[in-house]
C-alpha positions as a LaTeX table, in Angstrom:
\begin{tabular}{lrrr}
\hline
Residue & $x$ (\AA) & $y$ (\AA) & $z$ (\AA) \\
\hline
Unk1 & 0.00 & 0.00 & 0.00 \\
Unk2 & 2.70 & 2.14 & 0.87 \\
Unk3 & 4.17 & 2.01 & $-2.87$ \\
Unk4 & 0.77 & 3.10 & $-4.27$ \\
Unk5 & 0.50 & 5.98 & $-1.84$ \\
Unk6 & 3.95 & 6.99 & $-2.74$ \\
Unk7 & 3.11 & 7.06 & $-6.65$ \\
Unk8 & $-0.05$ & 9.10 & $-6.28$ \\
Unk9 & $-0.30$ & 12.56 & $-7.96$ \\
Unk10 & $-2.30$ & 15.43 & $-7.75$ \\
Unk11 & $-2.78$ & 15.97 & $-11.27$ \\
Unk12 & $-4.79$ & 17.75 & $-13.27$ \\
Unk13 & $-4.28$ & 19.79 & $-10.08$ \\
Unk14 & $-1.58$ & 22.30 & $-9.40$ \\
Unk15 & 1.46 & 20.08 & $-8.87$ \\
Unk16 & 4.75 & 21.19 & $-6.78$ \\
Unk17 & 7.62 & 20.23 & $-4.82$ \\
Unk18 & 5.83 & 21.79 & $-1.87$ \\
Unk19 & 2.48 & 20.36 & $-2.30$ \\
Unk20 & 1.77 & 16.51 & $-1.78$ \\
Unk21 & $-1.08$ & 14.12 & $-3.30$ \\
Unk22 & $-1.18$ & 11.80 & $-0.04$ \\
Unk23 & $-1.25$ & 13.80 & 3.81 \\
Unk24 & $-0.91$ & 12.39 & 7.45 \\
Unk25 & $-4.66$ & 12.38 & 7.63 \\
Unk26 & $-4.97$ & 9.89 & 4.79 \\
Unk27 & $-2.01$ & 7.42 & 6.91 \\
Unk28 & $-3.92$ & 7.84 & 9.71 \\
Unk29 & $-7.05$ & 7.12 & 8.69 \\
Unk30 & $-6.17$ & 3.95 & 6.66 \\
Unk31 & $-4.29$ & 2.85 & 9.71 \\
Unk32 & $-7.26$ & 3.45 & 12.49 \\
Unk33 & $-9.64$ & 1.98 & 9.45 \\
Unk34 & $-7.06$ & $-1.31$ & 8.64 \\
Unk35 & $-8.51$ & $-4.26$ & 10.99 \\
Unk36 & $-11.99$ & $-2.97$ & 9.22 \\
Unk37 & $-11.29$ & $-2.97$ & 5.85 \\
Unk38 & $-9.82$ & $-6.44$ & 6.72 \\
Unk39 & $-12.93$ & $-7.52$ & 6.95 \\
Unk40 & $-15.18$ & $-5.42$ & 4.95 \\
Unk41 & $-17.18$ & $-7.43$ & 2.99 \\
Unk42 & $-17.35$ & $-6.18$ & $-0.94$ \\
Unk43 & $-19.87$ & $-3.00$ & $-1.44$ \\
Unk44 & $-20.16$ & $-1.79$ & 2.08 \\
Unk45 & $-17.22$ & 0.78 & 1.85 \\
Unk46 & $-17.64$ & 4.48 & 1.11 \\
Unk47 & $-14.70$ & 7.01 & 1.32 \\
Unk48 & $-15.99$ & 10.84 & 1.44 \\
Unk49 & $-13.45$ & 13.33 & 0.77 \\
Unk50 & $-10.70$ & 11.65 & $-0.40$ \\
Unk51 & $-8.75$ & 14.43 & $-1.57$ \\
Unk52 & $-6.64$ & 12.96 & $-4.43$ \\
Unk53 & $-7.32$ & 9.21 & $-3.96$ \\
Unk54 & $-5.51$ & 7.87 & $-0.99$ \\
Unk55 & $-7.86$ & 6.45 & 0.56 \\
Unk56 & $-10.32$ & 5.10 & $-1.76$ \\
Unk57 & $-6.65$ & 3.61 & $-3.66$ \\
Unk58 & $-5.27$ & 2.69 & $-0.25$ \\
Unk59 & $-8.19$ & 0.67 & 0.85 \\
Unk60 & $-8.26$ & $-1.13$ & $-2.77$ \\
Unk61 & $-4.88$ & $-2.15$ & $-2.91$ \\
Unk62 & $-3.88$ & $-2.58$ & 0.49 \\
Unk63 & $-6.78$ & $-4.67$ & 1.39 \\
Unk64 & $-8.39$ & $-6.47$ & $-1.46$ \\
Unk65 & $-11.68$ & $-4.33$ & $-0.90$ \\
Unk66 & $-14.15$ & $-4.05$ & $-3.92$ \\
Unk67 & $-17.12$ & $-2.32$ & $-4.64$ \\
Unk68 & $-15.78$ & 0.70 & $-3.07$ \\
Unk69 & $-18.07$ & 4.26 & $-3.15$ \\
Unk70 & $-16.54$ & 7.38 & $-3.21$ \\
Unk71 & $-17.60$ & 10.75 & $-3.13$ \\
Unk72 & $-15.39$ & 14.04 & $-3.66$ \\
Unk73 & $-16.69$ & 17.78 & $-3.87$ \\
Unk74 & $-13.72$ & 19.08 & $-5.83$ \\
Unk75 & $-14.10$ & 17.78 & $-9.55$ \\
Unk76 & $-10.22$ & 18.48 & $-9.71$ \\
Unk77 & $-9.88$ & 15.77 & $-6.88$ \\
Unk78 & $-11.99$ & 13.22 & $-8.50$ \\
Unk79 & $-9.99$ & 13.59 & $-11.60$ \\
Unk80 & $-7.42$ & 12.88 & $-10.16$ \\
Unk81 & $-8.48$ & 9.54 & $-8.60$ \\
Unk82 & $-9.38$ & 8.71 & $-11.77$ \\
Unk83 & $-6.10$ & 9.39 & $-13.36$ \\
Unk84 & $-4.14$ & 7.98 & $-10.77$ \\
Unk85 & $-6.32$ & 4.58 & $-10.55$ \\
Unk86 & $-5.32$ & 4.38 & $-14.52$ \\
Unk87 & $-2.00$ & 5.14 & $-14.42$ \\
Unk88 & $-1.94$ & 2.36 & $-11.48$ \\
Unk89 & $-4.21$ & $-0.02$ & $-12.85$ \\
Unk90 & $-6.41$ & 0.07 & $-9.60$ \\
Unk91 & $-9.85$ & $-0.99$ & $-9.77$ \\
Unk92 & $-12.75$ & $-1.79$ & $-7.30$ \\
Unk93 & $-14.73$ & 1.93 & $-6.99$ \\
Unk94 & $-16.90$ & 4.52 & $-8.74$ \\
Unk95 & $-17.74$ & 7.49 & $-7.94$ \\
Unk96 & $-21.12$ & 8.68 & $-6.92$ \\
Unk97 & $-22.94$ & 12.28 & $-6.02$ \\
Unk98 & $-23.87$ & 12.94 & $-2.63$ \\
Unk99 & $-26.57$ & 11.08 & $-2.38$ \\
Unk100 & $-28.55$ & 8.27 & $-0.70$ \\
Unk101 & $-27.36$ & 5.55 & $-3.71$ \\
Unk102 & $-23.60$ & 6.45 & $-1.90$ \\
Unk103 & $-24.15$ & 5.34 & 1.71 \\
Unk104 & $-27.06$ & 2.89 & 0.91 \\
Unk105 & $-25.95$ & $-0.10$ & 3.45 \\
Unk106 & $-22.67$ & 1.29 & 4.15 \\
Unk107 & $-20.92$ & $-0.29$ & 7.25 \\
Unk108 & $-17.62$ & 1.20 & 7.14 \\
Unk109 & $-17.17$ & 5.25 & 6.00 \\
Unk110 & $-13.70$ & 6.78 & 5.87 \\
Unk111 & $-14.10$ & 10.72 & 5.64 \\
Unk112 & $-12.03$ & 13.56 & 5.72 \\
Unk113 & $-13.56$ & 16.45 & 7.67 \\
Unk114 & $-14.81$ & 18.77 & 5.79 \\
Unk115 & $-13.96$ & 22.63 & 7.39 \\
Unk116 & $-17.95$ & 23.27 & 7.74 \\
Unk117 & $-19.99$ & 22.16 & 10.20 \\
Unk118 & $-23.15$ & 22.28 & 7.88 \\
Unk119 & $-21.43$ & 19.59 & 5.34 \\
Unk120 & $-20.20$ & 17.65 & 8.01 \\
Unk121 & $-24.11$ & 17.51 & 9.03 \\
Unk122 & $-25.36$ & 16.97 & 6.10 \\
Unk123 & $-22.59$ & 13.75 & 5.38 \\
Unk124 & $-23.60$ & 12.65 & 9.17 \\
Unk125 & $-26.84$ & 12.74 & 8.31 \\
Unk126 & $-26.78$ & 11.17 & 4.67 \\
Unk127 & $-25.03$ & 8.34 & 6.54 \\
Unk128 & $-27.81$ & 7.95 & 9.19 \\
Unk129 & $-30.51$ & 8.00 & 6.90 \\
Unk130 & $-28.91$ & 5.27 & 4.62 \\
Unk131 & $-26.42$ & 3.46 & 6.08 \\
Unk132 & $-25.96$ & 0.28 & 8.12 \\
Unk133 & $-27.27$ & 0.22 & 11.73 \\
Unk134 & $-24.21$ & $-1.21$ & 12.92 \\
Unk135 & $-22.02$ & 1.61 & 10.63 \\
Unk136 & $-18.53$ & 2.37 & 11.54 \\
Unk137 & $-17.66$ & 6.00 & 10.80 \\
Unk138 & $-13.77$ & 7.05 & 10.68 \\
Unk139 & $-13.47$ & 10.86 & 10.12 \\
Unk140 & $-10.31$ & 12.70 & 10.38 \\
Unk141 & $-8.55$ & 15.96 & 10.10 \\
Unk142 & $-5.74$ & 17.97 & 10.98 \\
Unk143 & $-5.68$ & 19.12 & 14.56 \\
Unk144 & $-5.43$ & 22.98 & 13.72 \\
Unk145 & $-8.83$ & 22.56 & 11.92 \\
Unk146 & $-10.51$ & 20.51 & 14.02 \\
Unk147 & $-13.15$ & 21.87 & 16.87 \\
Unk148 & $-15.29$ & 20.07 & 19.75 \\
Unk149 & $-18.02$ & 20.90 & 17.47 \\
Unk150 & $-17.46$ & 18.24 & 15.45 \\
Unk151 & $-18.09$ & 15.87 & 17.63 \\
Unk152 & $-21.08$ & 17.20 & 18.37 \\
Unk153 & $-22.21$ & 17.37 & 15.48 \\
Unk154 & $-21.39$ & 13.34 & 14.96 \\
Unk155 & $-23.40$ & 12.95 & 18.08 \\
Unk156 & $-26.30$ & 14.28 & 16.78 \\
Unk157 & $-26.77$ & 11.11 & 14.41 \\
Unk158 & $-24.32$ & 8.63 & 15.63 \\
Unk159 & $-24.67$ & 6.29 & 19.00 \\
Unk160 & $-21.29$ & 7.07 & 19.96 \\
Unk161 & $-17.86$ & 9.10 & 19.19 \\
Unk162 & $-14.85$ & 8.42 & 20.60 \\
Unk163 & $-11.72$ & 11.36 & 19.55 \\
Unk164 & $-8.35$ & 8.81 & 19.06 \\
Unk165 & $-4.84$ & 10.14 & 20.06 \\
Unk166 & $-3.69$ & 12.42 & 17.71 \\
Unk167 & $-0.45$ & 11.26 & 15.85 \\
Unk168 & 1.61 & 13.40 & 13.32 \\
Unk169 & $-0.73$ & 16.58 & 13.60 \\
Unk170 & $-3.43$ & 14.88 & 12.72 \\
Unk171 & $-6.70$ & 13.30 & 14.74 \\
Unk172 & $-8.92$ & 10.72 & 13.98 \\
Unk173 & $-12.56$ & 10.50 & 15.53 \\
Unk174 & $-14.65$ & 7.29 & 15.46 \\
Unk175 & $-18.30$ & 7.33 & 15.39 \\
Unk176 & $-20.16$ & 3.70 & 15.76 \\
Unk177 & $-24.23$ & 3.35 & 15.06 \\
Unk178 & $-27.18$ & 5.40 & 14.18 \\
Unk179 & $-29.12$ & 7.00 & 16.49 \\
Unk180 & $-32.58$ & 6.19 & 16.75 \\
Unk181 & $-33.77$ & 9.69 & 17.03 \\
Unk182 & $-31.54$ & 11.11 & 14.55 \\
Unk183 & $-32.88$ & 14.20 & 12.63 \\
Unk184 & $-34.24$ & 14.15 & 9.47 \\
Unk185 & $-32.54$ & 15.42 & 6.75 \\
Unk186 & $-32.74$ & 19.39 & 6.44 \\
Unk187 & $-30.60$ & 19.82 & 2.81 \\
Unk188 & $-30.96$ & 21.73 & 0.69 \\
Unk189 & $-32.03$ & 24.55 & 3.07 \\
Unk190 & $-33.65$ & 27.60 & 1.75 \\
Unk191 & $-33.53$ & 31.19 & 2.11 \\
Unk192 & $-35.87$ & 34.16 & 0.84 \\
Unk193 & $-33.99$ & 37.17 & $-0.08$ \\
Unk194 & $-37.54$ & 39.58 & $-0.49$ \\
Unk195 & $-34.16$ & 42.31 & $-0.87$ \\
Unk196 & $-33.18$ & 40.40 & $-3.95$ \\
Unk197 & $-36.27$ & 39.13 & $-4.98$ \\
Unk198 & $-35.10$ & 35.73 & $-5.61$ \\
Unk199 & $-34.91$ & 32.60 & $-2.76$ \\
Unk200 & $-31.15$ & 30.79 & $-2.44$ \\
Unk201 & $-30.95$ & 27.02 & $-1.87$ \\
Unk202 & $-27.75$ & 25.50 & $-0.28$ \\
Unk203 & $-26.13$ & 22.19 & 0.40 \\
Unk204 & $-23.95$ & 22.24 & 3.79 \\
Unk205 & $-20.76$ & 21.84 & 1.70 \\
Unk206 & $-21.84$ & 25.34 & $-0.60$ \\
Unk207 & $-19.47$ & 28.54 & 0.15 \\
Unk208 & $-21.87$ & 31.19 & 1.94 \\
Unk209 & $-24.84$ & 29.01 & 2.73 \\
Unk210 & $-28.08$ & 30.44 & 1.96 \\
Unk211 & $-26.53$ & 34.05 & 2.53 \\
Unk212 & $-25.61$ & 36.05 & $-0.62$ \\
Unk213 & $-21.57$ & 36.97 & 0.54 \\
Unk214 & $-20.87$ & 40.70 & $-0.06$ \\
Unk215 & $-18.83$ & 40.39 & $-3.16$ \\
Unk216 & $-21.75$ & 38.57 & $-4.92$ \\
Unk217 & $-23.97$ & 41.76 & $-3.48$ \\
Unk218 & $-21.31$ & 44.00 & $-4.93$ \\
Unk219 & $-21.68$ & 42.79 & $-8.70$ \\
Unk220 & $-25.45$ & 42.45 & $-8.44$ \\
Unk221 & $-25.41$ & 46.56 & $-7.76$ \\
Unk222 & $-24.22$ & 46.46 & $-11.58$ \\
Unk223 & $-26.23$ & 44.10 & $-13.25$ \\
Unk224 & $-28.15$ & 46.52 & $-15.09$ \\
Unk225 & $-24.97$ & 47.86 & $-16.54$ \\
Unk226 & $-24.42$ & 44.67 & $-18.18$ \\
Unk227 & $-25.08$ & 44.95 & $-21.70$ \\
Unk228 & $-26.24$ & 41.83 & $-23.91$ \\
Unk229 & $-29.98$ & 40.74 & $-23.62$ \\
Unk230 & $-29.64$ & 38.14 & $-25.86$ \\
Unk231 & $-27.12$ & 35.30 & $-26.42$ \\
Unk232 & $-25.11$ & 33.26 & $-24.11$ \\
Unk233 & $-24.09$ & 34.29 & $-20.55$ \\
Unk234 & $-22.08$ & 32.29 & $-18.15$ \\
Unk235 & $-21.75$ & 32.11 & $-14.61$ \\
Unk236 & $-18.27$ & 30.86 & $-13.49$ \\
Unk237 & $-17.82$ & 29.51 & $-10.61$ \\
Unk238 & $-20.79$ & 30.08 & $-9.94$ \\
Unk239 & $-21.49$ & 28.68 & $-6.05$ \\
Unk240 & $-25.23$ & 28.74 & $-4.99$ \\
Unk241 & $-26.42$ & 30.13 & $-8.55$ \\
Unk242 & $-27.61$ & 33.60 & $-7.11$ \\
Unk243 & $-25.83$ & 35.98 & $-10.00$ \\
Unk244 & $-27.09$ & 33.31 & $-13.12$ \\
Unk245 & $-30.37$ & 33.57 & $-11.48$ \\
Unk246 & $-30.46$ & 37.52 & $-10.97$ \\
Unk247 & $-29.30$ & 37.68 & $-14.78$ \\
Unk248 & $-31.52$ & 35.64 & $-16.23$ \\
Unk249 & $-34.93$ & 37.35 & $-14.64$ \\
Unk250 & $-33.61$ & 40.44 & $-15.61$ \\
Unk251 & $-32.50$ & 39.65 & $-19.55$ \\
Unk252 & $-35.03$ & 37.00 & $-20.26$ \\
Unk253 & $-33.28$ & 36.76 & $-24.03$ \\
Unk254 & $-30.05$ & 35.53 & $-22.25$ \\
Unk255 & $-28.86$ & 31.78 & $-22.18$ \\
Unk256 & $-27.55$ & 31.39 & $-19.00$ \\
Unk257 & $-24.95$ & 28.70 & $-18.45$ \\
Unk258 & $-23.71$ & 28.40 & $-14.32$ \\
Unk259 & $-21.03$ & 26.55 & $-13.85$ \\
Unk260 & $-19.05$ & 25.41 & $-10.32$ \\
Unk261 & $-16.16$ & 22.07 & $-9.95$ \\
Unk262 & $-17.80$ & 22.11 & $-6.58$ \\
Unk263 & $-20.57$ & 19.40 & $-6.52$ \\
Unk264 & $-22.22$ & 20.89 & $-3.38$ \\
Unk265 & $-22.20$ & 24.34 & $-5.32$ \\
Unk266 & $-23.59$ & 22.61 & $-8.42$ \\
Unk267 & $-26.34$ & 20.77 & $-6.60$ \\
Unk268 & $-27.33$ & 24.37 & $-4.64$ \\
Unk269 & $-27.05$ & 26.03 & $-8.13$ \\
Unk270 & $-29.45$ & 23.48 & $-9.44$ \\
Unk271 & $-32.08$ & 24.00 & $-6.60$ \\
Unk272 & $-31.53$ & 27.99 & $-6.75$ \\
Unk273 & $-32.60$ & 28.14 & $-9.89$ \\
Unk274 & $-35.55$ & 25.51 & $-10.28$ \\
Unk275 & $-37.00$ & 27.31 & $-7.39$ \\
Unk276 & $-36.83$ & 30.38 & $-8.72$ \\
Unk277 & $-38.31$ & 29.45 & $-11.71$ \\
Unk278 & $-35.64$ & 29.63 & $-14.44$ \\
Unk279 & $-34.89$ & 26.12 & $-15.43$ \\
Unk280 & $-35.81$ & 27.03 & $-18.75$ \\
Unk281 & $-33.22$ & 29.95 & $-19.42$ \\
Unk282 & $-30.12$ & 28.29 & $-16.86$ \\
Unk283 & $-28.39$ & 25.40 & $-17.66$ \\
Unk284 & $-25.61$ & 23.70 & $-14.49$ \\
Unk285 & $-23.08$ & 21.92 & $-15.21$ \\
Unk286 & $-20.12$ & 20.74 & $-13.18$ \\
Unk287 & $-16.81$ & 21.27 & $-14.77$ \\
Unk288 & $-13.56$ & 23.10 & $-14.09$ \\
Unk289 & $-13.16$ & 26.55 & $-15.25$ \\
Unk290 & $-15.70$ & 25.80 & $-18.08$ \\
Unk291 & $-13.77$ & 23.54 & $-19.71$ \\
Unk292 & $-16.89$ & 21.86 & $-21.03$ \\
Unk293 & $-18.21$ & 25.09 & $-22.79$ \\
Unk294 & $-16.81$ & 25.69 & $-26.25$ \\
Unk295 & $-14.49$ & 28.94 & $-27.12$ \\
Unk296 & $-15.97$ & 31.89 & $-28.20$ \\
Unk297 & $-19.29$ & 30.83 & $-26.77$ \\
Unk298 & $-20.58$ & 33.52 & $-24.59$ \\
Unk299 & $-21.13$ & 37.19 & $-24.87$ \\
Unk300 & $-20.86$ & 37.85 & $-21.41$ \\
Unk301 & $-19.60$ & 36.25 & $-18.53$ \\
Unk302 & $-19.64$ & 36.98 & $-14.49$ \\
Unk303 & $-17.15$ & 36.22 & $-12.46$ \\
Unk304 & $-16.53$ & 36.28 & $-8.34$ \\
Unk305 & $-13.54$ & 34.77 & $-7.59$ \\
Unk306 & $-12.10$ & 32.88 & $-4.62$ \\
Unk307 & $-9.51$ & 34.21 & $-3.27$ \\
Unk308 & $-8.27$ & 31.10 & $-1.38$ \\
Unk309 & $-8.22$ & 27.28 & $-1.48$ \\
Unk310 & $-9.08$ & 25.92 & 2.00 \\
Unk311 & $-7.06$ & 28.55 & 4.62 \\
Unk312 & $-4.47$ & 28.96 & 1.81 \\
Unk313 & $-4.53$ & 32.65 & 0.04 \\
Unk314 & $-4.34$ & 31.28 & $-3.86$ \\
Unk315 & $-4.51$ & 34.20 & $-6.57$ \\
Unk316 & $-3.08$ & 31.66 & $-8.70$ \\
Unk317 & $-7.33$ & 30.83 & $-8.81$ \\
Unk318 & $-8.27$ & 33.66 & $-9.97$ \\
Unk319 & $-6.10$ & 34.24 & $-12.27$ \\
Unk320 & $-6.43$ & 31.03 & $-13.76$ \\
Unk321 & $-10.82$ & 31.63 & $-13.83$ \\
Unk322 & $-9.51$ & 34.96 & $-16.01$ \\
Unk323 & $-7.69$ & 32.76 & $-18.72$ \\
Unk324 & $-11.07$ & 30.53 & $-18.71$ \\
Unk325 & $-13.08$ & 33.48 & $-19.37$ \\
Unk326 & $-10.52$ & 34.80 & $-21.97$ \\
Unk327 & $-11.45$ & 31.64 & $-23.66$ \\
Unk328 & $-15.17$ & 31.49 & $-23.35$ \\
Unk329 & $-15.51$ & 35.26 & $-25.02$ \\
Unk330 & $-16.57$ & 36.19 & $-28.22$ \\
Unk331 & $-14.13$ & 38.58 & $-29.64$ \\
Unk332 & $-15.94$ & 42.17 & $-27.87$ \\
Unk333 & $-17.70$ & 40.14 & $-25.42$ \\
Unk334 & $-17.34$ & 41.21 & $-21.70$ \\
Unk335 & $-15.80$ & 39.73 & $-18.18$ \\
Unk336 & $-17.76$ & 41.22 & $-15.65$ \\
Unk337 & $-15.74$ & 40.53 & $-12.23$ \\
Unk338 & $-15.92$ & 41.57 & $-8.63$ \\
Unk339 & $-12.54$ & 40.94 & $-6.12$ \\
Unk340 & $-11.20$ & 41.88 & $-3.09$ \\
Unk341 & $-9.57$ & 45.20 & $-3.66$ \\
Unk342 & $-6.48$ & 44.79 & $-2.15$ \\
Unk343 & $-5.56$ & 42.03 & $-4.40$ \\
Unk344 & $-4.91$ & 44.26 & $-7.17$ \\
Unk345 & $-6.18$ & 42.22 & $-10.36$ \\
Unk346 & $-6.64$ & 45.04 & $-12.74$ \\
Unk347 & $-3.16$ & 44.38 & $-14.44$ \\
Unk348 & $-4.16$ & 40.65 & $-14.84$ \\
Unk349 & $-7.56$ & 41.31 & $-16.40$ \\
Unk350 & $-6.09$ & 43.61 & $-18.85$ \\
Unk351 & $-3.13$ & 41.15 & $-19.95$ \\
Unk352 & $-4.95$ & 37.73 & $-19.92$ \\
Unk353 & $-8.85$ & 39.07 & $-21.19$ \\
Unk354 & $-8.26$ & 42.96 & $-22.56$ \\
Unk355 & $-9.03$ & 46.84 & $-22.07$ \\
Unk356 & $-10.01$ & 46.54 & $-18.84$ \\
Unk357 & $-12.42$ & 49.20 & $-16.69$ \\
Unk358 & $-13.80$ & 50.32 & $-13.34$ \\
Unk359 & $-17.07$ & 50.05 & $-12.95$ \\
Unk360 & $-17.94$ & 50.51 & $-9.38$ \\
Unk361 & $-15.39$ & 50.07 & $-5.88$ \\
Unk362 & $-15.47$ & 50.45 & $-1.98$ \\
Unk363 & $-12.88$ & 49.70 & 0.64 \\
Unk364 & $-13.65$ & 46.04 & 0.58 \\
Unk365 & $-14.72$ & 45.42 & $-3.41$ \\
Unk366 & $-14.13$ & 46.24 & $-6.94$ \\
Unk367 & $-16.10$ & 45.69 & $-9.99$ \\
Unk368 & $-14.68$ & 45.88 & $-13.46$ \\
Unk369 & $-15.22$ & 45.12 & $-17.21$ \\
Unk370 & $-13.09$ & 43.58 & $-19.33$ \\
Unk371 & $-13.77$ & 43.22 & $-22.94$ \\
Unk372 & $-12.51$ & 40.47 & $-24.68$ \\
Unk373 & $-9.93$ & 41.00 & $-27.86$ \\
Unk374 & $-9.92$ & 40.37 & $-31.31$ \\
Unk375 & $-7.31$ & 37.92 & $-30.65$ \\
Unk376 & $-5.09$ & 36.26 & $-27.62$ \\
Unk377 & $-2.02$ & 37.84 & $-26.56$ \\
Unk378 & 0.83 & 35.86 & $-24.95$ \\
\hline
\end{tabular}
């Protein structure tokens, strides 16, 4: 096992020296989970969270296990599973949404905590609905980013958790059994925004919840500015679907494509805009960067960046989301973005996309335009 975990990568992800495809959590995890597996009988695994395929990979090849499920947010991360099963001629999994067909008689569930306590809640919950009785949970973390809380929230489905020694910064906590009187399942919740005019649905894993975050606010103070009403529009990156949404009840000619890696964001997208009423003008699709969307599709395209991946600042993100809307553009169509002011993007937007303008900033936020060239510069 050791070997495989050694030869995993993290491509198609950002690959360096620095950054590693396999963490203590993963060892850990596979080590508290190894007398299990052991004797795991075939379709009763499910890995949730596996960031680049440790553990669903460790658990096939170190233990014989078949039929394993696996869920991961990040479409990046299940790619690379994927590629790194191949290039290791690994079988024994698939990969499945969140959903009730991935826990369904589940007796043994390695997860890596997520950072929120609502998609930690809705996984615990998932789990108690459709598990095993009898299910073993085996959750871990890093210490730094791990609270009581989580426990508690564990609690609130599972008979009992028990928080093991924590070895090589990293902690594993074991949850056994469902609870009897767990709670029924609560996702997607739902928010009315009468401000907005237009209700937000969220999965626990979504960025922002059912809240529209400030930035988001900050570009919807502009959407009459934007100019197409007809053709194709795109929302990238576009995390609970509020700005696809917004734009397509106020240019009904528009073809609104919102797109997200995240497949918490995708599936809160997807439920935004079916409740508001839109399904026939927005389209959601999970992809990275809209890398399923042809060049020189879209006249228009909106854009709030994250600024960070986990705790880790990454501009590298953003800037990488401005090359992907570079590509999208018609030539004259325009990249309407909203960022954190201090991070200074303006040079970026006119190198990678073109001419490049203010349209509206405050201490916190700044909204610009950038239309698209004739033709790609280097």
């Amino acid at each position: 096992m050791n070997d495989v975990l050694e030869a995993l990568r993290r491509y198609p992800d950002v690959e360096a020296p620095n950054l590693h495809a396999v963490d203590a959590t993963d060892r850990l995890l596979l080590g508290e989970a190894a007398p299990l597996l052991a004797d795991a009988p075939d379709g009763t695994v499910v890995v949730i969270g596996d960031r680049y395929g440790a553990l669903t990979l460790g658990a096939t090849s170190g233990h014989g296990v078949t039929g394993v499920r696996t869920h991961q947010d990040r479409l990046t991360g299940e790619r690379a599973l994927h590629a790194n099963a191949e290039q290791l001629g690994i079988e024994g999994f698939t990969s499945h949404g969140l959903t009730p067909d991935l826990v369904a008689g589940a007796r043994l569930v390695l997860l890596q905590l997520p950072r929120s306590l609502d998609a930690l809640d809705e996984v615990a919950g998932l789990v108690a609905a459709h598990a095993d009785p009898s299910v073993v949970v085996v959750a871990g973390g890093r210490v730094k980013h791990m609270t009581v809380a989580m426990n508690d929230v564990l609690a609130r489905h599972l008979t009992h958790v028990e928080a093991r020694l924590a070895r090589q910064k990293s902690r594993a906590l074991v949850a056994t059994g469902v609870r009897a009187d767990h709670p029924a399942a609560r996702w997607p919740e739902r928010t009315p925004h009468p401000d907005l005019g237009l209700t937000v649905c969220a999965h626990g894993g979504a960025f922002a919840g059912t809240s529209v975050d400030i930035g988001t606010r900050a570009l919807l103070a502009h959407l009459d500015e934007v100019g197409p009403t007809t053709g194709t529009a795109v929302d990238l990156g576009c995390g609970t679907g509020v700005l696809a949404v917004a734009l397509a009840r106020s240019r009904p000619g528009l073809d609104v494509v919102a797109t997200d890696e995240s497949a918490a964001a995708v599936a809160s997208a997807r439920a935004t805009v079916e409740v508001n009423g839109v399904t026939d003008r927005v389209r959601v699709t999970r992809a990275v960067g809209g890398d399923d969307l042809p060049d020189a599709s879209a006249d228009v395209v909106l854009l709030n960046p994250p600024f960070h991946v986990g705790a880790t600042v990454a501009p590298a993100v953003a800037h990488a989301l401005f090359a992907d809307a570079a590509r999208l553009l018609r030539p004259g169509g325009e990249l309407w973005a909203v960022w954190n002011s201090h991070l200074r993007y303006r040079p970026a937007l006119e190198q990678v996309v073109g001419p490049t303008r203010q349209a509206g900033r405050d201490p916190k936020f700044t909204v610009t335009v950038s239309t698209r060239r004739s033709a790609m510069t280097s």
